[in-house]
TORBA-237955 format. One record per atom (N, C-alpha, C, O): residue number from 1; residue in one letter; atom name; x, y, z. Coordinates in nm, 4 decimals, always signed. Layout:
<recs>
+-----+------+------+----------+----------+----------+
| pos | code | site |        X |        Y |        Z |
+-----+------+------+----------+----------+----------+
| NUM |    a |   CA |        X |        Y |        Z |
...
+-----+------+------+----------+----------+----------+
</recs>
This chain:
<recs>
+-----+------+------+----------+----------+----------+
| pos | code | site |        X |        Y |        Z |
+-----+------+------+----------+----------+----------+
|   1 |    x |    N |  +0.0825 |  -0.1179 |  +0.0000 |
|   1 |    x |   CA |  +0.0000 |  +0.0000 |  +0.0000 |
|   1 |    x |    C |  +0.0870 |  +0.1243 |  +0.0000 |
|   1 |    x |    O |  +0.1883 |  +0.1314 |  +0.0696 |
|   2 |    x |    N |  +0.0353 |  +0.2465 |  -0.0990 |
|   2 |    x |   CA |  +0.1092 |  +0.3782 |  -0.0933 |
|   2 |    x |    C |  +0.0976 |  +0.4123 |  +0.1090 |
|   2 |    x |    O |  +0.0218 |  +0.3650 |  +0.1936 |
|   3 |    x |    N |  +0.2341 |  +0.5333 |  +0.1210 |
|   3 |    x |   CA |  +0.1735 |  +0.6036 |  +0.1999 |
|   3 |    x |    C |  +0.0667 |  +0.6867 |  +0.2346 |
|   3 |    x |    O |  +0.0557 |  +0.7125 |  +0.3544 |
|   4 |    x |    N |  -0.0214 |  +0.7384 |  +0.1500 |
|   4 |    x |   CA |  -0.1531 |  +0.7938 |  +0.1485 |
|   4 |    x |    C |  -0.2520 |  +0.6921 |  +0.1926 |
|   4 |    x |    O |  -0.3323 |  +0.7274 |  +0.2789 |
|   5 |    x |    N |  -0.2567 |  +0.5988 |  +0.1567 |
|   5 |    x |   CA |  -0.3759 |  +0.4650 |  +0.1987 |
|   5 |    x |    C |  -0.3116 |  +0.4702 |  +0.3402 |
|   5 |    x |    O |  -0.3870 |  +0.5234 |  +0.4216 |
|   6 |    x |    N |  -0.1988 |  +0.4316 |  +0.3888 |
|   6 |    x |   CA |  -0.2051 |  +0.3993 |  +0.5476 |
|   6 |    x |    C |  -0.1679 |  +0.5218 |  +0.6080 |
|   6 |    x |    O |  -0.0882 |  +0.5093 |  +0.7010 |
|   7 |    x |    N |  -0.2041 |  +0.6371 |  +0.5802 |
|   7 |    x |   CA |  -0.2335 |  +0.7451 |  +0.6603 |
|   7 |    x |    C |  -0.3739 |  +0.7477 |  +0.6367 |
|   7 |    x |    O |  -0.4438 |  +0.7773 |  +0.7336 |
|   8 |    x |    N |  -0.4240 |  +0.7254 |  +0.5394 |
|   8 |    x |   CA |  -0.6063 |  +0.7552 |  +0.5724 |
|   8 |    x |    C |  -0.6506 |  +0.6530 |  +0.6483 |
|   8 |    x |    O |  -0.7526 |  +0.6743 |  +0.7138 |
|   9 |    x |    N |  -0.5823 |  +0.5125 |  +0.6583 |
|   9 |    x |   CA |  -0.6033 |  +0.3709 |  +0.7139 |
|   9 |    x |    C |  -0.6058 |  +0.4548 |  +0.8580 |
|   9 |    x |    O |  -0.7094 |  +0.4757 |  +0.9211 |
|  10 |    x |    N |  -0.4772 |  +0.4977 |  +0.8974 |
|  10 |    x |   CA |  -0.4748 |  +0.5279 |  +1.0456 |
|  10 |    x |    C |  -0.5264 |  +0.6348 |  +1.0722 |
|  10 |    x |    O |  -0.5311 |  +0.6526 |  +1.1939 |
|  11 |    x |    N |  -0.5782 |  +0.7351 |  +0.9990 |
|  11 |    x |   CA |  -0.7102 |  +0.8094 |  +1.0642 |
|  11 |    x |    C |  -0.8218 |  +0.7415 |  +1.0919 |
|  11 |    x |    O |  -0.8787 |  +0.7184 |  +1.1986 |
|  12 |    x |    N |  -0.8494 |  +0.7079 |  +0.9627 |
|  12 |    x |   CA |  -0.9847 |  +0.6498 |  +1.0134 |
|  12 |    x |    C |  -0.9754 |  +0.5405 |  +1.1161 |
|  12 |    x |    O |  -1.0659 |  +0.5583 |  +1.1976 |
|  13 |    x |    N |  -0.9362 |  +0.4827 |  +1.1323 |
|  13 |    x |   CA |  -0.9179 |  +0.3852 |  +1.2612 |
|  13 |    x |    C |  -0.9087 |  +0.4593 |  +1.4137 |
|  13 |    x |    O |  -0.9691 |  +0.4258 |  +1.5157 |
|  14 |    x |    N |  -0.8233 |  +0.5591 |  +1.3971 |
|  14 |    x |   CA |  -0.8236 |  +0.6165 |  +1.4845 |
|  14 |    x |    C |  -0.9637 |  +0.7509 |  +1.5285 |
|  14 |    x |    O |  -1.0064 |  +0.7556 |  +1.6438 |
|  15 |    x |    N |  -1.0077 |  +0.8300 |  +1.4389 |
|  15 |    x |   CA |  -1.1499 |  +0.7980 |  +1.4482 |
|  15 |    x |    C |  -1.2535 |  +0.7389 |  +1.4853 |
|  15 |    x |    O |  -1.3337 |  +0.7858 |  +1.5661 |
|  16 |    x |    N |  -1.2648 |  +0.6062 |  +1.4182 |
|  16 |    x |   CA |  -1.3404 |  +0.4845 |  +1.4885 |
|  16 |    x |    C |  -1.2948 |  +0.4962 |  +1.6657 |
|  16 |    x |    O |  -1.3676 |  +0.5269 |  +1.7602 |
|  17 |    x |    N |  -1.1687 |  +0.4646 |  +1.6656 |
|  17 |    x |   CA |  -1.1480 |  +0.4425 |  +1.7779 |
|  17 |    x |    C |  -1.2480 |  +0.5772 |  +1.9158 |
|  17 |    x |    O |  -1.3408 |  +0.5710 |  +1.9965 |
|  18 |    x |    N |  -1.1434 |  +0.6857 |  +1.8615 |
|  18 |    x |   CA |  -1.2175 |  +0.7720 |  +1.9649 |
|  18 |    x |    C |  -1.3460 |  +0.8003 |  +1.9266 |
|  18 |    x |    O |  -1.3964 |  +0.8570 |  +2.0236 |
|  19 |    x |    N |  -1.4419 |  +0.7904 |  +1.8216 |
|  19 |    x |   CA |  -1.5730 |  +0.7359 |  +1.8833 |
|  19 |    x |    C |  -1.6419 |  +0.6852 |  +1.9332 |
|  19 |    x |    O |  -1.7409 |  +0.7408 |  +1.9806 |
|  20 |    x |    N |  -1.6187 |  +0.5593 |  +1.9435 |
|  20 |    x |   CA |  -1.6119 |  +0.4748 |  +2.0342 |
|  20 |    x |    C |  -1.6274 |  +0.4584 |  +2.1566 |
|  20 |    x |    O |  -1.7229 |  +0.4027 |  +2.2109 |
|  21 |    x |    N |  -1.5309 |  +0.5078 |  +2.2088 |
|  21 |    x |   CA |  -1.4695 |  +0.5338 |  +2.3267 |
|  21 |    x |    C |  -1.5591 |  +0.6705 |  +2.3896 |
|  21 |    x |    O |  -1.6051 |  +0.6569 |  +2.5030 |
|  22 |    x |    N |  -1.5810 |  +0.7877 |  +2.3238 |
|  22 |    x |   CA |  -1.6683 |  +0.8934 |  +2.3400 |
|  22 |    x |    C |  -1.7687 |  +0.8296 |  +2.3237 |
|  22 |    x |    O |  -1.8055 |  +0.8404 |  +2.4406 |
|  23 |    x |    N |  -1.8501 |  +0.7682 |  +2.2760 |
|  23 |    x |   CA |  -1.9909 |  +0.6944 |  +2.2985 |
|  23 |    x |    C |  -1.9768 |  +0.6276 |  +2.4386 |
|  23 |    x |    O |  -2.0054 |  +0.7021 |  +2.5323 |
|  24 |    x |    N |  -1.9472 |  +0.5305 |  +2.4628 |
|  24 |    x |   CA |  -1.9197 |  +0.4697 |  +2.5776 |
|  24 |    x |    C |  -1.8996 |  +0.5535 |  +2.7175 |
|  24 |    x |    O |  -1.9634 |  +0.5381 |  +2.8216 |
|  25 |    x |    N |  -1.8042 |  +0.6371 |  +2.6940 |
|  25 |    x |   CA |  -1.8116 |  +0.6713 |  +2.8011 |
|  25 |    x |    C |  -1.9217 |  +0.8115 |  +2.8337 |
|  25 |    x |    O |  -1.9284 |  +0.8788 |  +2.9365 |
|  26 |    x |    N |  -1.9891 |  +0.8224 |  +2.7249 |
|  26 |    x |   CA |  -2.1256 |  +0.9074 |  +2.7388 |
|  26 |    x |    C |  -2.2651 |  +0.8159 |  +2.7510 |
|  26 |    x |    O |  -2.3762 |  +0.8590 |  +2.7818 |
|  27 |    x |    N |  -2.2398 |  +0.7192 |  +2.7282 |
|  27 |    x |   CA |  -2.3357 |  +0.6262 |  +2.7567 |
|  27 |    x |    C |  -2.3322 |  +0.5969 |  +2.8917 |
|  27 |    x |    O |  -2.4376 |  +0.5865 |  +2.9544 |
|  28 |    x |    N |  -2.2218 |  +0.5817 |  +2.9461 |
|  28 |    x |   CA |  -2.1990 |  +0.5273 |  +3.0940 |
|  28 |    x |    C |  -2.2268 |  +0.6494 |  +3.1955 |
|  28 |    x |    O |  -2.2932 |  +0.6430 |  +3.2989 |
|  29 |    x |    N |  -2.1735 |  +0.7407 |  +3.1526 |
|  29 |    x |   CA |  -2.2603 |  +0.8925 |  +3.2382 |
|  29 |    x |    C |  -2.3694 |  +0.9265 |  +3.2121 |
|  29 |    x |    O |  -2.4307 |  +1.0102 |  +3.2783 |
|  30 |    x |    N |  -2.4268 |  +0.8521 |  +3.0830 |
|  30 |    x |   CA |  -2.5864 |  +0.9064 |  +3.1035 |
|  30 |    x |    C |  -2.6546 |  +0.7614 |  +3.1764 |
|  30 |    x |    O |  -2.7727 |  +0.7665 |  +3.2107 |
|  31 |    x |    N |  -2.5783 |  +0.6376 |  +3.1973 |
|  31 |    x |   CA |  -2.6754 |  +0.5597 |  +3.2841 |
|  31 |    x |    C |  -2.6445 |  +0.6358 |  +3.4373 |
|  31 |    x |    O |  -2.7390 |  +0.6801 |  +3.5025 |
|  32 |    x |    N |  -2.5144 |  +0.6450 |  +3.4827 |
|  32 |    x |   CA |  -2.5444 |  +0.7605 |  +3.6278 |
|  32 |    x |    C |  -2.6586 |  +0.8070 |  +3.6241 |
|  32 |    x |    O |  -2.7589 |  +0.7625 |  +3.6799 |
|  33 |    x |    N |  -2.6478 |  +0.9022 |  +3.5557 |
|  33 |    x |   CA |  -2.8027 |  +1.0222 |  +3.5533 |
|  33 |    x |    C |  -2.9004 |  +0.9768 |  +3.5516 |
|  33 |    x |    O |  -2.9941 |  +1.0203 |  +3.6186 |
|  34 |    x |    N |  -2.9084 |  +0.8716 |  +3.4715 |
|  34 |    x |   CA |  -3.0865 |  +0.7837 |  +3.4704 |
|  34 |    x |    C |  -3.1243 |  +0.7513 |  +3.6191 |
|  34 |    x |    O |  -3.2281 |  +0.6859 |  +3.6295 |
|  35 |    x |    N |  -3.0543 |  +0.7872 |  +3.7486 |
|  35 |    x |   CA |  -3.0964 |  +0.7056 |  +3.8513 |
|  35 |    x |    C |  -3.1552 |  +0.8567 |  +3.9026 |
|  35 |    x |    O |  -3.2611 |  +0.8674 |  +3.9644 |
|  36 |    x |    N |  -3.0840 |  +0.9505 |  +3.8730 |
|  36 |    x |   CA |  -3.1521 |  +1.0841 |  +3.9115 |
|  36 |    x |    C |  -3.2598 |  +1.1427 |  +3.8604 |
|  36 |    x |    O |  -3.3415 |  +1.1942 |  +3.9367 |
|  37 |    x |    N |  -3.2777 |  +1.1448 |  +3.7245 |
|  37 |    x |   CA |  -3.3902 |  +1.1920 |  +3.6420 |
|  37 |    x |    C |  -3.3921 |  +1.0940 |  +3.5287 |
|  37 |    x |    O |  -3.3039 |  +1.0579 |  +3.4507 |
|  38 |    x |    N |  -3.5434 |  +1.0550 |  +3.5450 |
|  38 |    x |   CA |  -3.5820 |  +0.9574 |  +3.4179 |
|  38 |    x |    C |  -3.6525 |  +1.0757 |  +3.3428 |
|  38 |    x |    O |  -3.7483 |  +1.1331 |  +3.3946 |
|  39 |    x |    N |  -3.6120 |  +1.1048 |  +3.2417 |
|  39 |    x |   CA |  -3.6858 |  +1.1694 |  +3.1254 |
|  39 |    x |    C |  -3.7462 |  +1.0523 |  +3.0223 |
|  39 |    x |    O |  -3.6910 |  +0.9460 |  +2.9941 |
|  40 |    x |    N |  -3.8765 |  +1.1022 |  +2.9734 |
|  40 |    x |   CA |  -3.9282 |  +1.0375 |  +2.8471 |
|  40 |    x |    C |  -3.8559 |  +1.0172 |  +2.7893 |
|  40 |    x |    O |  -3.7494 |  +1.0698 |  +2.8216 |
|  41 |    x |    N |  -3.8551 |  +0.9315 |  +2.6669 |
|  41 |    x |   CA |  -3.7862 |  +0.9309 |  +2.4971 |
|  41 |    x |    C |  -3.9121 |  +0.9336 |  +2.4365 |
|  41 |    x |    O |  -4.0063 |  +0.8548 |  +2.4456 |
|  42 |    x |    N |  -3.8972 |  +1.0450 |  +2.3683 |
|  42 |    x |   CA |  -4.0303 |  +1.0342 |  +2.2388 |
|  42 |    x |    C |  -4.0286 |  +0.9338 |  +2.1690 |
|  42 |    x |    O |  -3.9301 |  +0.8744 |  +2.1251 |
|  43 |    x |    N |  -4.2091 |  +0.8952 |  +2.1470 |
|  43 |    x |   CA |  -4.2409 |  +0.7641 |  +2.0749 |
|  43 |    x |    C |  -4.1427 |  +0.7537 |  +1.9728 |
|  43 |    x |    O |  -4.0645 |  +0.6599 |  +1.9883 |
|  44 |    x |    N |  -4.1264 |  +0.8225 |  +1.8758 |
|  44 |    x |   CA |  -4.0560 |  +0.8334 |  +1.7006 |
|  44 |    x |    C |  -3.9298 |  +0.7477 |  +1.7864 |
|  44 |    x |    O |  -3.9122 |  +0.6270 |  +1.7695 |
|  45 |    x |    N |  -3.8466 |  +0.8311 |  +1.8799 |
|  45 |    x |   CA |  -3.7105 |  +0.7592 |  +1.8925 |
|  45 |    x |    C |  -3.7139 |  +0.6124 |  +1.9421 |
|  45 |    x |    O |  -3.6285 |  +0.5392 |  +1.8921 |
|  46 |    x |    N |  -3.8125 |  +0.5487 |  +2.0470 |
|  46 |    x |   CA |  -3.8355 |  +0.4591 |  +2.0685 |
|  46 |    x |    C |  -3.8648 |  +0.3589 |  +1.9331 |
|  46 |    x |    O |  -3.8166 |  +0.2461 |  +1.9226 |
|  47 |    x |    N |  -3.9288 |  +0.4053 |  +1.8599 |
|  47 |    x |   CA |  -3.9754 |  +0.3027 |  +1.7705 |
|  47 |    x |    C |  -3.8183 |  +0.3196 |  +1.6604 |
|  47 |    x |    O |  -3.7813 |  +0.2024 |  +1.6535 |
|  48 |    x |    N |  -3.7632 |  +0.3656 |  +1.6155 |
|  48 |    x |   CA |  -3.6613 |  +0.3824 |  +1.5318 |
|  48 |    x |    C |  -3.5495 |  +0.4047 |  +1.6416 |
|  48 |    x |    O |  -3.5330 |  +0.5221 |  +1.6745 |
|  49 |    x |    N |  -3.4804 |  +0.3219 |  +1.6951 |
|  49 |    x |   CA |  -3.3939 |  +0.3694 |  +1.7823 |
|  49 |    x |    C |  -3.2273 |  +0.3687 |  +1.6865 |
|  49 |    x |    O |  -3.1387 |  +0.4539 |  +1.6931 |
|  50 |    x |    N |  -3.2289 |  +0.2952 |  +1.6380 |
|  50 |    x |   CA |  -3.0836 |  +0.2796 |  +1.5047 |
|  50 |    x |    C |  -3.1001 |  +0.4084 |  +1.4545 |
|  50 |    x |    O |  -3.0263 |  +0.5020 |  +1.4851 |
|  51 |    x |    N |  -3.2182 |  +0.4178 |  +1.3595 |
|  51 |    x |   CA |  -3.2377 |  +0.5239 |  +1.2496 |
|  51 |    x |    C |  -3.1999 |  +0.6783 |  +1.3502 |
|  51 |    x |    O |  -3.1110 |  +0.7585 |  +1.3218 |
|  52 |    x |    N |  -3.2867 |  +0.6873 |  +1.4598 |
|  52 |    x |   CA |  -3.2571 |  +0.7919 |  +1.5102 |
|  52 |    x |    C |  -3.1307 |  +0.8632 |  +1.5687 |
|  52 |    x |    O |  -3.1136 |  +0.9823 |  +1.5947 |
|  53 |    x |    N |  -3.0442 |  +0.7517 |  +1.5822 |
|  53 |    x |   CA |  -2.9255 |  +0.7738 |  +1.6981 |
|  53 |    x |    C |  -2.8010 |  +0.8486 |  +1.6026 |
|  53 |    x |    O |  -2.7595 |  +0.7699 |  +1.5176 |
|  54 |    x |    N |  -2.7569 |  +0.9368 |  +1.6002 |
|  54 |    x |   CA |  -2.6555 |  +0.9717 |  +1.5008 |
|  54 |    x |    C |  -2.5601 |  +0.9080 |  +1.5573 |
|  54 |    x |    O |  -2.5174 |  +0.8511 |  +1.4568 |
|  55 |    x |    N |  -2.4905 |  +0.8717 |  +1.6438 |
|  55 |    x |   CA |  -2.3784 |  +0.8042 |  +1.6776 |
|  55 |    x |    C |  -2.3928 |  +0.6568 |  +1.5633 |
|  55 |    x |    O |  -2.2898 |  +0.6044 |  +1.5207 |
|  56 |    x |    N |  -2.5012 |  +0.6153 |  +1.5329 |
|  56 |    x |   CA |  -2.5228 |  +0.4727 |  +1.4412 |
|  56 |    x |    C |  -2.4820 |  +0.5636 |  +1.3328 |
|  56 |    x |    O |  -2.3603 |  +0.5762 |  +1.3189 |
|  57 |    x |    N |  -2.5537 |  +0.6252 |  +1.2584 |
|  57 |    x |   CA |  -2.5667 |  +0.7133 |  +1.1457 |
|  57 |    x |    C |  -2.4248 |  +0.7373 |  +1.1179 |
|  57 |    x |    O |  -2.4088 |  +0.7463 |  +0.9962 |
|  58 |    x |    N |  -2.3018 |  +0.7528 |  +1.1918 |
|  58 |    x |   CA |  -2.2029 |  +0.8140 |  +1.1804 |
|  58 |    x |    C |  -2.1236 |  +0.6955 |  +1.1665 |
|  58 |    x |    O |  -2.0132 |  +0.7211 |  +1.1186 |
|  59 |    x |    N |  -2.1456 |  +0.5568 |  +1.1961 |
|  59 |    x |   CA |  -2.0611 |  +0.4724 |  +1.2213 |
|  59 |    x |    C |  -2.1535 |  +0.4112 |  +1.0704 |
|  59 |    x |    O |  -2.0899 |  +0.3543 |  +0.9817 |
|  60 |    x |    N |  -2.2288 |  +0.4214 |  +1.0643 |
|  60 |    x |   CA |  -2.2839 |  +0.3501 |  +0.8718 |
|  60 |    x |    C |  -2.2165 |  +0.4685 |  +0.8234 |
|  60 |    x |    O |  -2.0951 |  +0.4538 |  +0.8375 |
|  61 |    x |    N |  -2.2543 |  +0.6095 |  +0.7584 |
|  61 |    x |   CA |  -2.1044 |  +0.6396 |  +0.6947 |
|  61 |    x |    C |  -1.9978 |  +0.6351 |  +0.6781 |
|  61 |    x |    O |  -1.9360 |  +0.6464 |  +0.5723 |
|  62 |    x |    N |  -1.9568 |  +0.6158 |  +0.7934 |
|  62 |    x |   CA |  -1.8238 |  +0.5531 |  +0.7789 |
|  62 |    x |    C |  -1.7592 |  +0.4132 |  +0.7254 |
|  62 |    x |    O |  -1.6502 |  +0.3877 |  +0.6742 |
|  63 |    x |    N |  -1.8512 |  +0.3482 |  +0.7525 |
|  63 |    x |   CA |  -1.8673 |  +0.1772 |  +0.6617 |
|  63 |    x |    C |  -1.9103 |  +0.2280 |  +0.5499 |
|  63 |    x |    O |  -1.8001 |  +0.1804 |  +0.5225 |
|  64 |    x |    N |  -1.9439 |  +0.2629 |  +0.4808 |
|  64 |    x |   CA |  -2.0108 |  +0.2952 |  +0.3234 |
|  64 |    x |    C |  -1.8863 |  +0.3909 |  +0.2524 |
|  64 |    x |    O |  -1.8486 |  +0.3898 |  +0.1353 |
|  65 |    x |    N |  -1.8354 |  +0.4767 |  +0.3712 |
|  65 |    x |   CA |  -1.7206 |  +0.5421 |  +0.2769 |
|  65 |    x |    C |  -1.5631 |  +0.4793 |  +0.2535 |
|  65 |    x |    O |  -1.4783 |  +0.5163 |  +0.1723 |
|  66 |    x |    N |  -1.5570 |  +0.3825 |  +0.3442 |
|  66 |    x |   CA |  -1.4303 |  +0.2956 |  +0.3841 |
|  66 |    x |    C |  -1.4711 |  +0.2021 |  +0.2502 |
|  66 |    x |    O |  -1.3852 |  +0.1736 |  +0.1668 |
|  67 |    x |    N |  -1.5818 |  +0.1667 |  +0.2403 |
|  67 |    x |   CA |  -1.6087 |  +0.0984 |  +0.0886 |
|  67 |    x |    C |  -1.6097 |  +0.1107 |  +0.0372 |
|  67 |    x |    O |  -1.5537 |  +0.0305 |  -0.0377 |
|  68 |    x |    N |  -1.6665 |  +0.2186 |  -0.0164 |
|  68 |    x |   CA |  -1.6655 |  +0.3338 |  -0.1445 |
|  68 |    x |    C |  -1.4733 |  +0.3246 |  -0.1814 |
|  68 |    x |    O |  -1.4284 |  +0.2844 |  -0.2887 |
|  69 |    x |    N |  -1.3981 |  +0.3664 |  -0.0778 |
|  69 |    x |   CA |  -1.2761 |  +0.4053 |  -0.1086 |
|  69 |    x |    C |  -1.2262 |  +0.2407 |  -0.1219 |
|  69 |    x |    O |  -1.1317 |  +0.2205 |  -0.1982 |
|  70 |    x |    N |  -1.2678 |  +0.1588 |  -0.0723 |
|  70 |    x |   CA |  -1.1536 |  -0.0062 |  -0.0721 |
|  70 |    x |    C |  -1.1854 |  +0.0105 |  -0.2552 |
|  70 |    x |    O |  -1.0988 |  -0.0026 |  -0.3417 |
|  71 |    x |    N |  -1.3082 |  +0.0370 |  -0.2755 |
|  71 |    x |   CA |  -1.3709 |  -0.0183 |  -0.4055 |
|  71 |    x |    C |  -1.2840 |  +0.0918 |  -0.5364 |
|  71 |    x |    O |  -1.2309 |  +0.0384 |  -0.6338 |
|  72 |    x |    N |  -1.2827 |  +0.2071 |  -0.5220 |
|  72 |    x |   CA |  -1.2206 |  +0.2630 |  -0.6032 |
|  72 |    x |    C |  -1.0463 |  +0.2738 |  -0.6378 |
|  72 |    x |    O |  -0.9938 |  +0.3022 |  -0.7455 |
|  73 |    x |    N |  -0.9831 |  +0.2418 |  -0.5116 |
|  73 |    x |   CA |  -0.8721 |  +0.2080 |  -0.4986 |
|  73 |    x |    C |  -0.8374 |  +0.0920 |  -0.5452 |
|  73 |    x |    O |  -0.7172 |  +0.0694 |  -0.5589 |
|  74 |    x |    N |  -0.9360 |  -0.0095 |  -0.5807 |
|  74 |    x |   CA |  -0.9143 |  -0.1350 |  -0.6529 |
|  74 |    x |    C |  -0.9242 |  -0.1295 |  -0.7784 |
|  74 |    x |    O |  -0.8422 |  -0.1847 |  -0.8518 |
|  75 |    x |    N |  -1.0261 |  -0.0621 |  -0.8219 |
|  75 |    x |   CA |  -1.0285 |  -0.0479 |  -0.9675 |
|  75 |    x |    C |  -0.9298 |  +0.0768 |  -1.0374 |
|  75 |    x |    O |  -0.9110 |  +0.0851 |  -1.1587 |
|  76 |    x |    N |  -0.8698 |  +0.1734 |  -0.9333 |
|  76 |    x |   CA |  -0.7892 |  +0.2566 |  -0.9675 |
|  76 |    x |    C |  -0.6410 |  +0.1581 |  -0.9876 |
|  76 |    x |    O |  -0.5878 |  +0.1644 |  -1.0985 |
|  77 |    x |    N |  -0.5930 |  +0.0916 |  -0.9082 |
|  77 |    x |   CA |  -0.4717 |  -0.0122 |  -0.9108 |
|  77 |    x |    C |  -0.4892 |  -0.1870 |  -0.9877 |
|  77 |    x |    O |  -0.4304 |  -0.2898 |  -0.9542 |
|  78 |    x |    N |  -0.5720 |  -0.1703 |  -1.0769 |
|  78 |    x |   CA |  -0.6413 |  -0.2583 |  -1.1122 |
|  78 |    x |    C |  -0.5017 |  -0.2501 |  -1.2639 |
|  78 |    x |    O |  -0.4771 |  -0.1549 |  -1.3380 |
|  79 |    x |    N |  -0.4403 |  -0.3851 |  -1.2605 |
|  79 |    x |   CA |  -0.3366 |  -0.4147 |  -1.3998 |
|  79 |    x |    C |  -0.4370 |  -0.4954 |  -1.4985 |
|  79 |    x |    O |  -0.3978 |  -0.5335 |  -1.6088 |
+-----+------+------+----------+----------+----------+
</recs>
């Protein structure tokens, strides 16, 4: 692989990573809080809970663009 592929390799990984990790540990401070205040979730989010969550939303773009790029980089290096 050029150096350009494993510098975008190790962003995006590293990306992934600290999302991740920022989800989690915002997930884990908002179960704290749930013992203090239970707020509703509106019906819409309940029933679509994937569709609604941008943290999902952000982690499917990112799978669709990591593909997009495996896929064009193949047919770009393609003998």
């Amino acid at each position: 692989m050029s150096q350009f592929t494993w510098i975008l390799t190790v962003l995006s990984v590293g990306v992934m990573l600290f999302s991740f990790v920022y989800t989690w540990n915002l997930a884990r401070g908002q179960k704290k809080v749930k013992e203090n205040i239970d707020s509703k979730i509106p019906i819409q989010v309940q029933e679509h809970i994937v569709r609604r969550n941008p943290v999902f939303l952000g982690y499917i773009m990112f799978v669709l663009l990591a593909i997009l790029m495996i896929c064009v980089f193949a047919m770009a290096t393609r003998s």
